[in-house]
N, CA, C and O atoms as a MOPAC input file, in Angstrom:
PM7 MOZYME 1SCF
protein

 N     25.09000 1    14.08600 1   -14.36100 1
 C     24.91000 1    13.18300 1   -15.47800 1
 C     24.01300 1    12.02900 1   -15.01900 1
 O     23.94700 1    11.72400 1   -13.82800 1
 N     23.43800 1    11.49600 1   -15.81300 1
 C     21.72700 1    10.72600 1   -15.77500 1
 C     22.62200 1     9.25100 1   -15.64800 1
 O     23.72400 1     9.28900 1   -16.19600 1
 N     22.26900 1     8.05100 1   -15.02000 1
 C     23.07500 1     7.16700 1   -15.54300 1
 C     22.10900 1     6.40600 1   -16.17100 1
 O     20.93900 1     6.37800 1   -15.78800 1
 N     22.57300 1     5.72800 1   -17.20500 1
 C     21.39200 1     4.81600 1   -18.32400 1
 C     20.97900 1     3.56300 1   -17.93400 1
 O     21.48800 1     2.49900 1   -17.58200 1
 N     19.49200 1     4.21400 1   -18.17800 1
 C     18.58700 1     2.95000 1   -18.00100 1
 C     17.98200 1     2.33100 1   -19.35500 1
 O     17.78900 1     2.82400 1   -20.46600 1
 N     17.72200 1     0.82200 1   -18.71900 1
 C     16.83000 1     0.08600 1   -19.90000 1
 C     15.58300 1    -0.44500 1   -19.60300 1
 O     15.33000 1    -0.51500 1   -18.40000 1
 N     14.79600 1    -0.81200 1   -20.32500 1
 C     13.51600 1    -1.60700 1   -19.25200 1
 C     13.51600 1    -2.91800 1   -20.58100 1
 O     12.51600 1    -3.48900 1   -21.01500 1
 N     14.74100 1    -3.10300 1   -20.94600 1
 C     14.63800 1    -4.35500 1   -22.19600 1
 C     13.81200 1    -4.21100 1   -23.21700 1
 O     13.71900 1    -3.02200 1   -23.52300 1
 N     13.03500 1    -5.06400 1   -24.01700 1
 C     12.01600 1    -4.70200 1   -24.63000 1
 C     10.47700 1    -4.21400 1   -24.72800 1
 O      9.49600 1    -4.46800 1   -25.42700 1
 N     10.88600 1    -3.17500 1   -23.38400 1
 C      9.89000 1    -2.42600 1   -23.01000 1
 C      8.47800 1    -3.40600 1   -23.34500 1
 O      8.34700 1    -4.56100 1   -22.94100 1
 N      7.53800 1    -2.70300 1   -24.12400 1
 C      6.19200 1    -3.68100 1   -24.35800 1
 C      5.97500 1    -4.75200 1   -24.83500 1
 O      4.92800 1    -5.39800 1   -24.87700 1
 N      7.54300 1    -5.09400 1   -25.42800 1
 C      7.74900 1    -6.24700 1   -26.68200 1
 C      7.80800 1    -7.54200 1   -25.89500 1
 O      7.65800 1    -7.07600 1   -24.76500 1
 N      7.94300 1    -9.06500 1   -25.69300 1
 C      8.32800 1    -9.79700 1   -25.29300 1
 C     10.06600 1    -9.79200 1   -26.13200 1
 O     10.32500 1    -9.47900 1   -27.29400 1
 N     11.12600 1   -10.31400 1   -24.90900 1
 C     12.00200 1   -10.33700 1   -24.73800 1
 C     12.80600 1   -11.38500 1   -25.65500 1
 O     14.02500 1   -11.41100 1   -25.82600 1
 N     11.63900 1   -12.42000 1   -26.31800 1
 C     12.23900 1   -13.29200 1   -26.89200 1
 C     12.68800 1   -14.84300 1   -26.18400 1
 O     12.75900 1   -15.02600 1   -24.96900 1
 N     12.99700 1   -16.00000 1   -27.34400 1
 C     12.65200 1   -16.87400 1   -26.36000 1
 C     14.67700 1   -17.13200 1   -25.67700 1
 O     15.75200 1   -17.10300 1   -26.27500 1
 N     14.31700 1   -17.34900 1   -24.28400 1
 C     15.48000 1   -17.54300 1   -23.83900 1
 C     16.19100 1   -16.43800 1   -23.74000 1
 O     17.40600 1   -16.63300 1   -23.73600 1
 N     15.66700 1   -14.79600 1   -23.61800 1
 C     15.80100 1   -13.58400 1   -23.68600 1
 C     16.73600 1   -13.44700 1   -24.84700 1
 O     17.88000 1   -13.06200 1   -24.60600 1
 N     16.41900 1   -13.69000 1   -25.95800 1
 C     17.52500 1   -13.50600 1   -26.58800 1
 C     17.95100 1   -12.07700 1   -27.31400 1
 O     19.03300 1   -11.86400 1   -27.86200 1
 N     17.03400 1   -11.30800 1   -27.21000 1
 C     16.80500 1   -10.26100 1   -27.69000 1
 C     17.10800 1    -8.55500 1   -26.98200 1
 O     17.13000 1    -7.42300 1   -27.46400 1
 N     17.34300 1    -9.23900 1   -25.36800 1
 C     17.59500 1    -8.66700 1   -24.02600 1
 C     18.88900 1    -7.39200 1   -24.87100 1
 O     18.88900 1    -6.16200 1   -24.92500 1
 N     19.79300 1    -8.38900 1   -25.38200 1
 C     20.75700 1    -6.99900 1   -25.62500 1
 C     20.77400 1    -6.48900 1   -26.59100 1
 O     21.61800 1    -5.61100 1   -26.77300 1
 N     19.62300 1    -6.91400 1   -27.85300 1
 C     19.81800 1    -5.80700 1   -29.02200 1
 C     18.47900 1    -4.72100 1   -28.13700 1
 O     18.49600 1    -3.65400 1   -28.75100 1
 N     17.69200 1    -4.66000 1   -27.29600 1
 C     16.87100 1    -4.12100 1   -27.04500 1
 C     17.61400 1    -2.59700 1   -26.25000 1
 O     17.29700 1    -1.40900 1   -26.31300 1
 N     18.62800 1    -3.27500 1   -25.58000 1
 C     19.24800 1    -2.45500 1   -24.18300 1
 C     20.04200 1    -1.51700 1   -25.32400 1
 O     20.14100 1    -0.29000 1   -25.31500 1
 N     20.46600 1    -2.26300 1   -26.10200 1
 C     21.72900 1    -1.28500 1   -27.48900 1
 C     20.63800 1    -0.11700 1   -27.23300 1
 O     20.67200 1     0.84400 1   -26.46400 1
 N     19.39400 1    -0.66300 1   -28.40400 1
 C     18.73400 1    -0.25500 1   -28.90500 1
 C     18.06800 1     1.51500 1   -28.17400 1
 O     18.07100 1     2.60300 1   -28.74900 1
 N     17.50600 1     1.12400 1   -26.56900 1
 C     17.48800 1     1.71000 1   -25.46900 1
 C     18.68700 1     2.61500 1   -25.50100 1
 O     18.27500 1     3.77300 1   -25.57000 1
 N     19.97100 1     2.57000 1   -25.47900 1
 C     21.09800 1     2.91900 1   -25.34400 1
 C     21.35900 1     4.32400 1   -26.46800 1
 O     21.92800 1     5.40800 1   -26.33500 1
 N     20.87200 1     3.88000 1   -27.21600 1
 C     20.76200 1     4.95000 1   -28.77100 1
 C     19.56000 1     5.98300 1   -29.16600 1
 O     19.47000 1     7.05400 1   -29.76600 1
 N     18.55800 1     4.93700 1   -28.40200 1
 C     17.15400 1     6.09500 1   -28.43700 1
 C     17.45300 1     7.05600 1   -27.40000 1
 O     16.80100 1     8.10000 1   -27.42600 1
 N     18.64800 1     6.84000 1   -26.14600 1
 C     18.69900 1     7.46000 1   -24.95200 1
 C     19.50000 1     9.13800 1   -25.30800 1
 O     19.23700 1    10.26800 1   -24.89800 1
 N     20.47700 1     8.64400 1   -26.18500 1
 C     21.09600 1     9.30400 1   -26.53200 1
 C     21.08200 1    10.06600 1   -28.26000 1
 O     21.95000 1    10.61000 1   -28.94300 1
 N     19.79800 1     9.78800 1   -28.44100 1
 C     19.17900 1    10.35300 1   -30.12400 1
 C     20.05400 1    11.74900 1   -30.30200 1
 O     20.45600 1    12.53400 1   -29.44300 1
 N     20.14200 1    11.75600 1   -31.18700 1
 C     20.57000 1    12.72100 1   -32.23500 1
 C     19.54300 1    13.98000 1   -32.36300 1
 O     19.82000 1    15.10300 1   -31.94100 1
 N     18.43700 1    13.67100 1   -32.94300 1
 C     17.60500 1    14.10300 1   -33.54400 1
 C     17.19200 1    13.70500 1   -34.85500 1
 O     16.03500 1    13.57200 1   -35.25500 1
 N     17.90100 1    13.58800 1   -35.27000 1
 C     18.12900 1    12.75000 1   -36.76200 1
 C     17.42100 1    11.58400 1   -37.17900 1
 O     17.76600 1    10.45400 1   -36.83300 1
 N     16.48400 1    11.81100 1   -37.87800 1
 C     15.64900 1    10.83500 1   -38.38100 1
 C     16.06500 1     9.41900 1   -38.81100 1
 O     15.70400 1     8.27300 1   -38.54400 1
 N     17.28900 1    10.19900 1   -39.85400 1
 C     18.03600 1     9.26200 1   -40.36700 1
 C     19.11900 1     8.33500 1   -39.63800 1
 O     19.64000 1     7.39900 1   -40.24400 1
 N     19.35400 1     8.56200 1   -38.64300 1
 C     19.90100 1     7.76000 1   -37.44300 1
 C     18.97400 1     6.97300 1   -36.48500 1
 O     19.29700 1     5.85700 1   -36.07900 1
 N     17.78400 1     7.59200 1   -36.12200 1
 C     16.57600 1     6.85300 1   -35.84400 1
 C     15.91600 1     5.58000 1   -36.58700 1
 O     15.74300 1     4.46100 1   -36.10500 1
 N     15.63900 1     5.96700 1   -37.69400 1
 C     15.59000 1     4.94200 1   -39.31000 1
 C     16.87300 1     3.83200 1   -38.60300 1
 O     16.68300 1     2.96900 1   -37.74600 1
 N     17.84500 1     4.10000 1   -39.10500 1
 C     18.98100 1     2.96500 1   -39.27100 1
 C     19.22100 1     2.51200 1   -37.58400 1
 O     19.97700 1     1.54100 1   -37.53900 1
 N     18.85300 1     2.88600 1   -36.45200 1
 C     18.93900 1     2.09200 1   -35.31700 1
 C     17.49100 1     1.27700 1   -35.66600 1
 O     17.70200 1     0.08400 1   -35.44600 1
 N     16.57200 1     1.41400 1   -35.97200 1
 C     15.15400 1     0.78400 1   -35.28900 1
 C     15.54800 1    -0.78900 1   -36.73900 1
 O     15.60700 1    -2.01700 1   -36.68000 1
 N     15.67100 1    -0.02400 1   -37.53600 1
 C     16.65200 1    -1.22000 1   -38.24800 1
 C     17.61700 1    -2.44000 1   -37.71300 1
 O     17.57100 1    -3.66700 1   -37.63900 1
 N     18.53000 1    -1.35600 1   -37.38200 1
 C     19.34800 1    -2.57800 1   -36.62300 1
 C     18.91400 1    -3.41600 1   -35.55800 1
 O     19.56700 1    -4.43000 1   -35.31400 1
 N     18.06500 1    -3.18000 1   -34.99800 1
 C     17.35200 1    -3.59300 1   -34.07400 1
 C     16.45100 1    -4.75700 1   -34.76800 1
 O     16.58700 1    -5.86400 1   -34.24800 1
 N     15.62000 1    -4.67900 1   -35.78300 1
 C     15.39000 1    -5.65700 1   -36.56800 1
 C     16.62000 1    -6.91100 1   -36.93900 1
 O     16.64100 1    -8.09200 1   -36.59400 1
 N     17.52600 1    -6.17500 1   -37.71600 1
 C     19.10200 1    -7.11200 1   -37.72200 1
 C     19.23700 1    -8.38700 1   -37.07900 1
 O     19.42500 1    -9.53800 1   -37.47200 1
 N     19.03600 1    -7.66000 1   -35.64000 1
 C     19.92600 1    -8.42700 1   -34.54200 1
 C     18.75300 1    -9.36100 1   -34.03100 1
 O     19.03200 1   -10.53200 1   -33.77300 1
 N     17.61700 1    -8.96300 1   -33.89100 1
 C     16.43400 1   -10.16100 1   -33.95700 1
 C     16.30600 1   -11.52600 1   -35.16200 1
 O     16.12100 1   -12.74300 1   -35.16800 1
 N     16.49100 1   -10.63600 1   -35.91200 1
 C     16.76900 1   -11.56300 1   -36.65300 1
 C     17.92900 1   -12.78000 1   -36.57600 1
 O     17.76800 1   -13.99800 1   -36.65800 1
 N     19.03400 1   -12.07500 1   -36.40700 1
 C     20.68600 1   -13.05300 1   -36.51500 1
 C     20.27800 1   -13.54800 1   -34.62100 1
 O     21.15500 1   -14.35200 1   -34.30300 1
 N     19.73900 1   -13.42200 1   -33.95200 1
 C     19.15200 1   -13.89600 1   -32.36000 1
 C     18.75100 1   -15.13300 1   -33.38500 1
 O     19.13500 1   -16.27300 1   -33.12000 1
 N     18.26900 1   -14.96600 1   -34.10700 1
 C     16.77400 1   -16.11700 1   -34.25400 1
 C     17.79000 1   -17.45800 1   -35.04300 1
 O     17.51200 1   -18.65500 1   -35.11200 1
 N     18.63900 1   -16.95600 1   -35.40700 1
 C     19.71900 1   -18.48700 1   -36.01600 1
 C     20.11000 1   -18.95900 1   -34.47000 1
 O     20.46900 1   -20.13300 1   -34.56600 1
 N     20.19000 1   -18.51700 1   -33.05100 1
 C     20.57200 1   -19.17200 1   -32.53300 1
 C     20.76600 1   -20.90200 1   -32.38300 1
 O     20.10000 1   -21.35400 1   -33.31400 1
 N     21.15500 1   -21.62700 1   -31.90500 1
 C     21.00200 1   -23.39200 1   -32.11300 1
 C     19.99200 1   -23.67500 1   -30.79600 1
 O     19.80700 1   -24.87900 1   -30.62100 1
 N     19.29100 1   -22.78400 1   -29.82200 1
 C     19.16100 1   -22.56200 1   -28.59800 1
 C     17.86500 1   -22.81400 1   -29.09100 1
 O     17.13700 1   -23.16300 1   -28.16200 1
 N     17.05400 1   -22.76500 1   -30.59500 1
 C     15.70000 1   -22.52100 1   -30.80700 1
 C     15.68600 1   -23.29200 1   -31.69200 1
 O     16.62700 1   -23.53200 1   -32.44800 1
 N     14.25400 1   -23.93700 1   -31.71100 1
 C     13.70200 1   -24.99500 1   -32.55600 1
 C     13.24900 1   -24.70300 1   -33.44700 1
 O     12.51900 1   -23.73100 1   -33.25200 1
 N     13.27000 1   -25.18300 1   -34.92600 1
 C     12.65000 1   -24.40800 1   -36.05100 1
 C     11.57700 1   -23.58400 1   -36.01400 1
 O     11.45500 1   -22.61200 1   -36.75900 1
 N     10.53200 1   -24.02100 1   -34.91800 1
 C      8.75300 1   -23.52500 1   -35.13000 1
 C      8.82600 1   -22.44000 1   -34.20200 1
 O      7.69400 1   -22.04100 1   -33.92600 1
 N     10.09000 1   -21.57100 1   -33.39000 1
 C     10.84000 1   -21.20600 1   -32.14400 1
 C     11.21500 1   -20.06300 1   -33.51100 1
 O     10.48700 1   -19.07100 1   -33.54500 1
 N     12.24800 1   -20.16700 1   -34.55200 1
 C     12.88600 1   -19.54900 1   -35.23100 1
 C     11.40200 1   -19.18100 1   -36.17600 1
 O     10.78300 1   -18.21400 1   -35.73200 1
 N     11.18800 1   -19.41900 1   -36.61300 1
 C      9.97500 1   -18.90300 1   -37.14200 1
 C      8.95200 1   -17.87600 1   -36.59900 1
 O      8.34000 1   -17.19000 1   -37.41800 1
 N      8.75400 1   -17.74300 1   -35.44500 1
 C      7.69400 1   -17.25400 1   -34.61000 1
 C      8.65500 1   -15.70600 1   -34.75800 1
 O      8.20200 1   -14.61200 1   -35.09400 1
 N     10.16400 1   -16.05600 1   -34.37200 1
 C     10.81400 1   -15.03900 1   -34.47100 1
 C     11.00900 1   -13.67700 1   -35.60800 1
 O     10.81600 1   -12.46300 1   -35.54300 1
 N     11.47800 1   -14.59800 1   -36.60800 1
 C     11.27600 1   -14.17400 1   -38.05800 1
 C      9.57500 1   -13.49600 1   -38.12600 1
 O      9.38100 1   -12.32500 1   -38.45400 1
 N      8.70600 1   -14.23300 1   -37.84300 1
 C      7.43100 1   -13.18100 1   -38.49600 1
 C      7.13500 1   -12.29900 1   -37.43200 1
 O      6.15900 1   -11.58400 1   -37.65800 1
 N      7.81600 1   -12.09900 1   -36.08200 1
 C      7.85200 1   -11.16800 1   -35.09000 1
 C      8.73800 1    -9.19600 1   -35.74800 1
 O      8.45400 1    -8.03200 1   -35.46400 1
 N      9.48100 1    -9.64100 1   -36.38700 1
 C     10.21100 1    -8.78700 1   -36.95200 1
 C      9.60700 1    -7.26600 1   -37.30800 1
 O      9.95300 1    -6.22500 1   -36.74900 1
 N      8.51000 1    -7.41300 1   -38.49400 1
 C      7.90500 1    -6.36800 1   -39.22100 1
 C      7.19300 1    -6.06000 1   -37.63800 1
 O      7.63700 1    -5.03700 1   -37.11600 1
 N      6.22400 1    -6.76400 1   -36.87800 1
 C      5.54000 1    -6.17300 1   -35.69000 1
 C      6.39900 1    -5.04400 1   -34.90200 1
 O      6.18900 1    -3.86300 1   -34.62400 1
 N      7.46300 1    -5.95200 1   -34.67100 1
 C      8.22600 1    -5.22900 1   -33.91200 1
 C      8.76300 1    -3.98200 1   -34.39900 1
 O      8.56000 1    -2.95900 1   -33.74400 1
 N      9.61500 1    -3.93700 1   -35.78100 1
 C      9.87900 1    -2.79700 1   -36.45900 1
 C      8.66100 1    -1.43800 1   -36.53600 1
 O      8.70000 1    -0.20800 1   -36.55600 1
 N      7.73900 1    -2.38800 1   -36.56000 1
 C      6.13100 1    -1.22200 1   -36.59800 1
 C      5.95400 1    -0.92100 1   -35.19100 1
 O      5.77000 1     0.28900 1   -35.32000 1
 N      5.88300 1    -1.10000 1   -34.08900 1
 C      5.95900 1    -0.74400 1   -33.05500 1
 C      7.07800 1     0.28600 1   -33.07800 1
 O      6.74400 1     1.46800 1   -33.15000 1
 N      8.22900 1     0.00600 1   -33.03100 1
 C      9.12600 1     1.14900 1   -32.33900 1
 C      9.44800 1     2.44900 1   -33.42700 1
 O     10.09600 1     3.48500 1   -33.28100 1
 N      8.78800 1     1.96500 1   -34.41800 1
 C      8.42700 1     3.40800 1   -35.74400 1
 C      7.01900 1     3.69100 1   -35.04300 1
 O      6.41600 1     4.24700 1   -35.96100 1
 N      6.51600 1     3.66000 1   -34.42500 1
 C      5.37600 1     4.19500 1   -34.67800 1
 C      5.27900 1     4.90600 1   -32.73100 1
 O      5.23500 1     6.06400 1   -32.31500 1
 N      5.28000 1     3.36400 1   -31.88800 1
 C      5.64600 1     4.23300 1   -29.84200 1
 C      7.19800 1     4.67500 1   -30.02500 1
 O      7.51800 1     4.72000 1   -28.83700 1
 N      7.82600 1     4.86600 1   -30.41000 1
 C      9.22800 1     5.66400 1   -30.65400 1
 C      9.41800 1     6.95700 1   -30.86200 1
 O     10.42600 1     7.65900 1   -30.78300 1
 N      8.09900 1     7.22500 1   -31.19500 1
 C      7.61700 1     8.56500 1   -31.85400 1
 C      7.74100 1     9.81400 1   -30.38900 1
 O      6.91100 1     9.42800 1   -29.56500 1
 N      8.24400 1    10.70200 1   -30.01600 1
 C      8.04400 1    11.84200 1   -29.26600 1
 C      6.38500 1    12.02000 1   -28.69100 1
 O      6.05300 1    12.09200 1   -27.50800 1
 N      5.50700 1    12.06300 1   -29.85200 1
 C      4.28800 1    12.03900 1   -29.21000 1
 C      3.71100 1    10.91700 1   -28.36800 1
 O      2.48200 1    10.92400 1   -28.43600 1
 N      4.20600 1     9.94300 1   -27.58700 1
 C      3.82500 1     8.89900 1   -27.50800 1
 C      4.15300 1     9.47600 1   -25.52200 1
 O      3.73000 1     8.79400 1   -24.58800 1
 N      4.81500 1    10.57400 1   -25.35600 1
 C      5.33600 1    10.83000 1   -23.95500 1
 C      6.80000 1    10.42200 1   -23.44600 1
 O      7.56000 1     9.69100 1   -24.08100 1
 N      7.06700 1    10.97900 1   -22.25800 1
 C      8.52000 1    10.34100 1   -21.81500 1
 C      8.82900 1     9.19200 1   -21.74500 1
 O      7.77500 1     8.59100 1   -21.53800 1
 N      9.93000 1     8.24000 1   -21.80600 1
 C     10.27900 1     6.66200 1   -21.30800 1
 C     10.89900 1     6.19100 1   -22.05400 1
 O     11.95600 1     5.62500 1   -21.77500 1
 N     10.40200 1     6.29300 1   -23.26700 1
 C     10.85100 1     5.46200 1   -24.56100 1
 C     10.65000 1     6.16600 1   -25.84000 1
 O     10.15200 1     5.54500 1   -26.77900 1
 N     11.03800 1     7.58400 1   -25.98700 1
 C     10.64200 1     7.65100 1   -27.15500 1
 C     12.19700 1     7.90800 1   -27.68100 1
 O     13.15200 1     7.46300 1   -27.04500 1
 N     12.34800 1     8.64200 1   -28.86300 1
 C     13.54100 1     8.37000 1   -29.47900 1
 C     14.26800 1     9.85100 1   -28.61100 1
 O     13.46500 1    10.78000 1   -28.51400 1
 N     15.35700 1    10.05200 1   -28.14100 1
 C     16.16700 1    10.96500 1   -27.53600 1
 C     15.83600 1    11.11300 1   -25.92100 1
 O     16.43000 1    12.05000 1   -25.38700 1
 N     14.94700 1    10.29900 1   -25.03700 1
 C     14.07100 1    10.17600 1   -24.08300 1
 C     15.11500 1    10.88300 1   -23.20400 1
 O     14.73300 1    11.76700 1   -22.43600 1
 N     16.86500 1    10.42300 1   -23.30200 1
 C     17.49200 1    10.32900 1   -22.25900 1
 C     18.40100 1    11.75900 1   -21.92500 1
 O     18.49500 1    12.64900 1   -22.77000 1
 N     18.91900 1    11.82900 1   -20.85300 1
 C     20.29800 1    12.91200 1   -20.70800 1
 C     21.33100 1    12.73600 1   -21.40200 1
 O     21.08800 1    11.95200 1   -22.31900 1
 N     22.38700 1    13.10100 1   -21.39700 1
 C     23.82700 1    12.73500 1   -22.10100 1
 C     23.77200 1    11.47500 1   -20.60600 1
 O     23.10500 1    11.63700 1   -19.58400 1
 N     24.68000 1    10.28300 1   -20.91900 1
 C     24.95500 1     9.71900 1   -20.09900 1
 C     26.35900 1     9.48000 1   -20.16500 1
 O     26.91500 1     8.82300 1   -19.28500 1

């Protein structure tokens, strides 16, 4: 059995004050272990949006801090719909991993 790895938000920046470190690793955690299922793919890369988002109310960030965050969102969602993809090669795509 493989044991699970993360590389955080892989190409993404991590966010300020890493705040984003553990919806990324979830995130990692679920692409590792994909389904196949589109529709489970869909609703993680989602949640992953979610939790960037509810990161970004932290009190840790300054309004112009929370903002940068918020319009980071759609980028980010478009990134991991699009390098998430199987054709993109091994590392990171959606099911990348062993059973762990």
């Amino acid at each position: 059995m493989k044991q699970f790895t993360s590389d955080g938000c892989s190409h993404w920046w991590n966010g300020f004050y890493n705040l984003f470190c553990d919806a990324c690793r979830d995130h990692d955690r679920i692409y590792g272990l994909g389904d196949n299922s589109c529709q489970t793919r869909l609703q993680t890369d989602i949640e992953l949006g979610q939790h960037v988002i509810a990161s970004s109310f932290s009190p840790k960030l300054a309004c112009w801090q929370r903002s940068i965050v918020l319009a980071s969102v759609p980028v980010m969602f478009a990134g991991v719909r699009t390098f998430g993809a199987t054709k993109f090669g091994p590392g990171r795509q959606w099911g990348y991993g062993d059973m762990y």
